[in-house]
Structures are given as structure tokens and as C-alpha cells.
N, C-alpha and C positions, 0 to 999 in steps of 0.2 A: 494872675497868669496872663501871659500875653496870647492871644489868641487868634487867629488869620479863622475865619468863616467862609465856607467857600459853597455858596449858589451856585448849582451848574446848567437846571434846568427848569423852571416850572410853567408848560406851557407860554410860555411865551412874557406871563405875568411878572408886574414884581415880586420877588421871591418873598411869598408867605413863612416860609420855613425858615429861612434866611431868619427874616425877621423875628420870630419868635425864640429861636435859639438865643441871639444877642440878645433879647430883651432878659433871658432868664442867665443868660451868662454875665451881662453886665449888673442884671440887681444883685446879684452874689458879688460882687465887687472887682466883677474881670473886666481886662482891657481888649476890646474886639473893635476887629477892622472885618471887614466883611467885601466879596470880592463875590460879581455875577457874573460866571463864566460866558452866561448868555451875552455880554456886553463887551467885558473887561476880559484884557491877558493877561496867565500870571505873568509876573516881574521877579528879577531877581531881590529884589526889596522885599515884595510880598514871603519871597520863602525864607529869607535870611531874619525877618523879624520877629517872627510866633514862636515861642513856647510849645506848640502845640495848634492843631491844625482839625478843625470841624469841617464835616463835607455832609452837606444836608441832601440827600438822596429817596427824594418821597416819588418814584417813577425810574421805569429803563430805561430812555432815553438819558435821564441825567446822572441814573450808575453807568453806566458808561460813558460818558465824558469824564464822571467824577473819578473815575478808575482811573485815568488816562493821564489828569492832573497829578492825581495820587502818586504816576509813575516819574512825573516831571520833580516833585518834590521827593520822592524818596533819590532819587538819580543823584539830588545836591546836599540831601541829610536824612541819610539811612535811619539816626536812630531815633528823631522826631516824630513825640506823639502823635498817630492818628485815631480821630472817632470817626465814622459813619453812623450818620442818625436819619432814621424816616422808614417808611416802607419797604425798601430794598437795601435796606443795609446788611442784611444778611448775607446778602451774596458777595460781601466784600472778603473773598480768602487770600488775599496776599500776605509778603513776609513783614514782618519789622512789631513794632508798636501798636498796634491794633487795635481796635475796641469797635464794636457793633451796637448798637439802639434801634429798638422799632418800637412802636407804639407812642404811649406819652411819652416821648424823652428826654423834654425841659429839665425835670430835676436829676434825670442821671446824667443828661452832660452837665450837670453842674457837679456831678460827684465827679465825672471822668477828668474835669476841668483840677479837683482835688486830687484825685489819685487813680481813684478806681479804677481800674482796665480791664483789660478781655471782652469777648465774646458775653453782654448783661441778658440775662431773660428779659423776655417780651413783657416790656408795663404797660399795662390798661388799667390802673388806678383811674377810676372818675374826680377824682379829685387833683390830677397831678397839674391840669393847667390852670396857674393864677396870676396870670398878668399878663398884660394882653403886647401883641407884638410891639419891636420896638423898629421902626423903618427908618430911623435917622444912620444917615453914609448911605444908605443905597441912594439911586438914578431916580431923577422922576418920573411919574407916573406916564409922561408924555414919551419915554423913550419908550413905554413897551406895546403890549397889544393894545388893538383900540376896538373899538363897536362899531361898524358900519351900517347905519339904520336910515332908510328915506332919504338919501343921496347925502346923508352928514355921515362924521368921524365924531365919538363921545371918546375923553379920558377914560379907562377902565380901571380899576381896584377891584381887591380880590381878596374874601380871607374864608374862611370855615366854620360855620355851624355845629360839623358835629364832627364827628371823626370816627374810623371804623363802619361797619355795618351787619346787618343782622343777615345778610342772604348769603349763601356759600354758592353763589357760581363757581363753576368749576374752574374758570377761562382765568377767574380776576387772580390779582395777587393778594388784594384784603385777606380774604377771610386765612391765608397761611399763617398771617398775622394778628390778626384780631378774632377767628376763631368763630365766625358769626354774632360776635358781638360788638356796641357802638354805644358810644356816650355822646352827650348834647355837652355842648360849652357856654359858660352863662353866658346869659348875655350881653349882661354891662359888661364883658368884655368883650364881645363882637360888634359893641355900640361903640366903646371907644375907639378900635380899631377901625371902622366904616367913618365915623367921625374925623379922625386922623386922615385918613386919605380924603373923606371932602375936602377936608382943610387943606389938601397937596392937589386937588383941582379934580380928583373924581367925579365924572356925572356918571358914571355906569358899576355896579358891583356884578362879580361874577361870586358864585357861591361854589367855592371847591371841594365840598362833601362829594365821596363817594354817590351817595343818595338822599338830597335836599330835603327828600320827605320820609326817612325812616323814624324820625320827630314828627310828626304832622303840628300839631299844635306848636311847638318849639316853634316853628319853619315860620306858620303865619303868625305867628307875636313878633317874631322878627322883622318880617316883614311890612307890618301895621305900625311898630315903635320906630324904625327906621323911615318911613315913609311919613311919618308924623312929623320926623325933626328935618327932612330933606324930601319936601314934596316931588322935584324936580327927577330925583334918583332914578337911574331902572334899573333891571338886574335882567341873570339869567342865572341856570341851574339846573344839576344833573338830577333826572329822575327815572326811577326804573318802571319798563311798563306796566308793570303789575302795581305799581302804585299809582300811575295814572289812572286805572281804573279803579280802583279800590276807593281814593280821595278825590270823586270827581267832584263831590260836590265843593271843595277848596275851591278847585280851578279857576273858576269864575273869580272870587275874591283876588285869587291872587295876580290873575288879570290884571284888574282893576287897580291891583297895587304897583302895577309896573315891571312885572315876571314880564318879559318879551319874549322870549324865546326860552325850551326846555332842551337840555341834551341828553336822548335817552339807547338806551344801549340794543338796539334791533337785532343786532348780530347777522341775520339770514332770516328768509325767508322760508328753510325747509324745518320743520316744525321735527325732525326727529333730529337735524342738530342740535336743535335746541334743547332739544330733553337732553341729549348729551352731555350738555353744559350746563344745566340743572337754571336753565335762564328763568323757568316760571311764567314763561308768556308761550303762545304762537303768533302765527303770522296773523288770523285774524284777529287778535288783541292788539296787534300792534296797527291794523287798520284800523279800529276803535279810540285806540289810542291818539292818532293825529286827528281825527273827525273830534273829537272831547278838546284836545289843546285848542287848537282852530276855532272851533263854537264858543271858547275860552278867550281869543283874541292872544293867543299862545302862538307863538310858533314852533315848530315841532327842528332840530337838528340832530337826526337819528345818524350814531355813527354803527360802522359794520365792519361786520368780521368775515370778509368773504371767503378766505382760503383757510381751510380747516383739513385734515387728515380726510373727510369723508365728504368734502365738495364737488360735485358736479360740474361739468360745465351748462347744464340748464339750470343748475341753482343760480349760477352767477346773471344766467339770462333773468329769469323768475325776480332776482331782485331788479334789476333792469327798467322792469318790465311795472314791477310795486312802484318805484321809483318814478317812473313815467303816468301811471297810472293816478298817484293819487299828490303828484305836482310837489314833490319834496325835494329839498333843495340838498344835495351833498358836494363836500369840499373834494377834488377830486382823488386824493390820497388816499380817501377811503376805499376806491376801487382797489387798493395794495395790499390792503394789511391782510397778514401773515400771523396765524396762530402763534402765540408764543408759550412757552411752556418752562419757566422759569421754576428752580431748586422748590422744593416740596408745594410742587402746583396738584390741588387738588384732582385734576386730572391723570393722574401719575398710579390713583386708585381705583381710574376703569379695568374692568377683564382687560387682559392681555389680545385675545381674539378681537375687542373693540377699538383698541388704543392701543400701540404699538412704538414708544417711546426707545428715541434715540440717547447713546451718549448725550451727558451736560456738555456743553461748547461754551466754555467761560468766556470769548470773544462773542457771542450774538447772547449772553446769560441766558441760554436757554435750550430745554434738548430735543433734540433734532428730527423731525420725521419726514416724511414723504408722503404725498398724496397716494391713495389708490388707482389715480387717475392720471400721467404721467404728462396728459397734456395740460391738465391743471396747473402743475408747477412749472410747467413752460411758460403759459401766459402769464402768470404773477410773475415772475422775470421780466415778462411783454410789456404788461402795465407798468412796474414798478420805473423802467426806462420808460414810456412815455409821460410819467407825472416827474419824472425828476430832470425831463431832459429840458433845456432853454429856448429849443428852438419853434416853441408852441406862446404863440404872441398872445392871449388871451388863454383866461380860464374857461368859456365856452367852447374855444377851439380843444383845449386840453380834454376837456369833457367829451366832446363828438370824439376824440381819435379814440378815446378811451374804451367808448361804447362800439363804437366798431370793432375794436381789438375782440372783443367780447363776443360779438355778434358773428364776425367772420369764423371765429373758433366753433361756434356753434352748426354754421352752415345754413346763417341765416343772413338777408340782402342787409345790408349794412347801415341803410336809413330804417330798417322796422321800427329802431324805439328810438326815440331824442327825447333826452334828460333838460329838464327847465336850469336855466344858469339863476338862478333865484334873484333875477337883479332887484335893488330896492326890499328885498327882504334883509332882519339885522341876524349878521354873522360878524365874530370876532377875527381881525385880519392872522389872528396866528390860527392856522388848521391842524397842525399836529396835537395827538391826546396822549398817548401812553409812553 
């Protein structure tokens, strides 16, 4: 079968997903062209050629682009197979040829590639992935994000560990999916894959796991066997607070092994949102947390959820204020983000008197609510135009207009807090996560 692959988004990265699909669609004996929306337009070529049409959708940012494609290609051939495979394929309910995959789904696009279709149950077979990405036809490594560390620019490559997760926050989309469970992938196949992209110019891996260390021993074998064959390598990797303290004594090793910075999910500073979203941390673990990375020789890039149904406008000061306080470096978008509440989000299961869920909005995938707080969602409007607007020449500047926005809502003088622009700390040049 001929088959058009279609990358729409994965942070910024060479598309991992991308790659893995073609690799398990080509050893079954298909022919795959693979096309990265982050990069490449379609073409009238690209749609008139495939048999059939893969759209790798592991995030909402790239279901909605991938929606969008899906609309361009159905517009020129209504009755051409589509799959959606990854994370968010579920939320693919349009008309025509259809078929959905989440979890492992190497070997059902290869059944879908045979016949199968519809809407397949969720696979979490531990055993479904056996062979490791295939990244020949995508962009090099040089077109995508990079590492900015000590005034250089590193190649970055990027694959996954493990996949799924054991914790059910309420906020994430995992667990709809996986259920709070998570499987490790061997590793001679995330060696050959790390291996592969050295060979494509990699000096930086990024570790895509939900949570780097829901393996702990998995995490640092990897990291020691890898570092063994590529002394020069560094990485970076998502870890949730509760496992920074739980595995501090790792920390230190994995320092050492070239872990440069961790991205860990802070959400807020008001510790009853947090039980909310069943995060498993408060605000002073998450002060623990950066003081253990740091003494680790770690950098800490805590991303947040600041607008939530039950936000403050002193919570958003209070994180401000954490932020200033304890020298942490945030990409300025973070000031935006907006609860999302995507089709069966475990959120959906608070009392009705705590959570108060709007209609599904198939344009934002996700349903709809209002703050308590009316000047709340005024200013996340206020922020979301000053991080998106052009006319802010620097990201320091962007940051100060940011913090005033915040500050002025509050009814506080508007130099009280100034946020560090983290110069010379290593951040990856793509800032978008979800």
C-alpha cells in the first residue's frame, strides 16, 4: 500500500512518531512518503499519490493542524483511507474513512495499512514495539529545535524511553489513555535510535516520556549505556515533582551523566489547585524540588498552568513572585496557558459544584469554562496578546510587559517583581509543550 505519513507537530522536534510509524509500516512491506507539517506544505502530489493517509497526532497542538490537513485532503478525495494514531486520536470525529489508534499503534497501523478500520481499542500491549524508528526522508536534525547552552547552539534529537504513565493527573491527557499505566522500551532499541541520530549530527537528546523517571533504573541504564558510547551527549527530560524528590538520590548521577536541565510540571503555586488536579506535589515540594536539581548541577524548567477555573488573580502574583524568588527561568508563554479539558479528561469526574464544564468545542478540542473570577479571563486574553504580539524586540522585554500585566491587575506598582531572562542557562529554542 502506498501510503503519505503526515507529522503535523511534535514540539518543535524531528517527528519521533512520524518516524516510528514508517519504520513499522515499511518492515511490513509498505511504501511511505512522510511529509512534516511543521516544515513542509501539502502538495497536490502529496494527496493524489497515497492509498491511504497516516496522521501521527501524539498532542493538541498537532490534532488540530492535523484536523485541518485532513480537511484539505478530504476536499480533493472524500473516499481515501484515513488513520489517526497517538495520543489524541480519539478526538478525530469526522466524516469519510476513518480509523483511530492510541497507545501502541505500530502494529495496528499495520493492520489499518491491511484493512482493518474504525474507531480500534486502545493497545497497551508491552510488547507491541519492535523496531526502532525509521527517520530516512525526514529534514535534518539541523532544521528543527536546537539546545542553547553557555552562549552555543547543540543539534538536538529526540526519542522515548517509555511511554504512558502511572499517575492520573486530572489536567494531562495520558492517563484517558493509558489509564495510569506505562511500559519501558528496550533498550537496544532506544540505542539504536540515539545512535542513528548521532550519526545525523546529534549532540543533544531530548527524552519525550511523559515522566523520564517512572522507570528509575530503566532511565539511569540508559543513560550510563548511552553516555558510554557518546561521551560528549547531553540530554534533558520530563520529570514530575514527586519524583524529584522521591529519586534524589539519582539526581546527582544523572548530573553527572549530562541530564542538563529537567522539565517538570509546577502547574501553580496554590496548593488546593493542585489537589484539584491530583498533581501529588505542593508549592513547597516544588521549592525542594529546584534546591535537589541545582545541588544536582540540573537545571530546573518548570512549565505552568496558570489559568484554571479556580485562579486568582494573587495566585498568578504568588507564582510571580516563586518565580522571582527562587531565580527560575520561564519561556514567556507560560504566562498563557489556559486549562484545557479535552473529551473524557479526567476532570470531567469532579462534583459538579467544583468543576463546572462547558459544551465540547471541536475547534479549541476542548470544553469550555469560565473563570470565577471575570478579571481572570480578561487578562489571559491581555497576556496571550502581549506573548504573541511582534512588536516586543526581546524576550526580556516580553517578560517585563508580561509581569506588569499581572502586577497592574493585581493593584500592585509594577517594578515589585522582575523575572530573571535566564541568559546563558540551556533552554530549547522551541518553547511550545502541549
Amino acid at each position: 500500500m502506498k501510503i503519505l505519513l503526515i507529522s503535523a507537530y511534535e514540539l518543535g522536534h524531528q517527528p519521533f512518531h512520524a518516524a516510528s510509524g514508517a519504520a513499522a509500516l515499511r518492515s511490513a512491506g509498505h511504501q511511505v512518503r512522510v511529509r512534516d507539517l511543521a516544515i513542509d506544505e501539502l502538495t497536490t502530489s502529496d494527496i493524489e499519490w497515497p492509498e491511504g493517509v497516516a496522521l501521527a497526532v501524539p498532542m493538541h497542538t498537532a490534532m488540530q493542524i492535523a484536523l485541518e490537513a485532513a480537511g484539505q485532503i478530504t476536499a480533493r478525495r472524500p473516499d481515501l483511507p484515513l488513520c489517526f494514531y497517538g495520543l489524541y486520536a480519539h478526538m478525530a470525529e469526522i466524516p469519510g474513512d476513518v480509523t483511530t489508534l492510541a497507545g501502541e499503534y505500530e502494529p495496528d497501523l499495520v493492520k489499518w495499512a491491511l484493512g482493518v478500520r474504525g474507531a480500534q481499542p486502545v493497545n497497551v500491549d508491552r510488547a507491541a514495539i519492535t523496531i526502532a524508528p525509521d527517520r530516512s526522508g525526514l529534514h535534518g536534525l539541523e532544521s528543527y529545535v536546537g539546545l542553547e547552552i553557555a552562549g552555543t547552539q547543540r543539534v538536538v534529537g529526540s526519542t522515548a524511553a517509555s511511554r504512558g504513565c502511572r499517575y492520573l493527573c486530572r489536567h494531562c491527557p495520558v492517563p484517558v489513555v493509558y489509564g495510569g499505566s506505562f511500559r519501558v522500551v528496550d533498550r537496544r532499541l532506544i540505542g539504536e535510535d540515539i545512535d542513528a541520530q548521532v550519526a545525523l549530527g546529534a549532540e543533544h537528546i531530548s527524552f519525550s516520556d511523559p515522566d523520564f523517571l517512572n522507570g528509575p533504573a530503566h532511565a539511569l541504564r540508559i543513560l550510563e549505556e548511552t553516555k558510554e558510547r557518546h561521551p560528549a551527549l547531553t540530554f534533558d527530560a520530563t520529570v514530575k515533582v514527586e519524583h524529584i524528590l522521591a529519586h534524589r538520590r539519582l539526581l546527582p548521577r544523572m548530573g553527572e551523566l549530562g541530564l542538563v536541565f529537567v522539565v517538570s510540571a509546577f502547574e501553580t503555586t496554590n496548593d488546593q489547585i493542585l489537589r484539584r488536579l491530583d498533581k501529588g506535589h505542593t508549592a513547597a515540594d516544588m521549592e525542594e524540588a529546584v534546591h535537589l536539581l541545582r545541588g544536582s548541577a540540573i537545571d530546573v524548567r518548570p512549565t505552568w498552568l496558570p489559568f484554571t477555573p479556580w485562579t486568582t488573580i494573587e495566585d498568578l502574583v504568588d507564582m510571580l513572585r516563586f518565580l522571582a524568588r527562587h531565580d527560575v527561568d520561564i519561556d514567556p508563554i507560560q504566562l498563557t496557558i489556559r486549562l484545557l479539558v479535552p473529551r473524557g479528561s479526567l476532570l470531567l469526574d469532579l462534583p459538579e459544584d467544583d468543576f463546572r464544564a462547558g459544551a465540547f468545542d471541536p475547534d479549541s478540542l476542548s470544553h469550555s469554562w469560565t473563570s470565577v473570577d471575570p478579571r481572570v479571563d480578561e487578562l489571559q486574553q491581555q497576556l496571550t496578546g502581549i506573548v504573541d504580539s511582534t512588536g516586543h524586540p526581546s524576550r526580556r522585554e516580553t517578560l517585563d510587559t508580561a509581569a506588569r500585566a499581572i502586577l497592574r491587575a493585581a493593584g500592585l506598582p509594577e517594578d515589585d517583581i522582575r523575572l530573571t531572562d535566564g541568559a546563558g542557562r540551556p533552554r530549547l529554542t522551541e518553547p511550545w509543550f502541549c
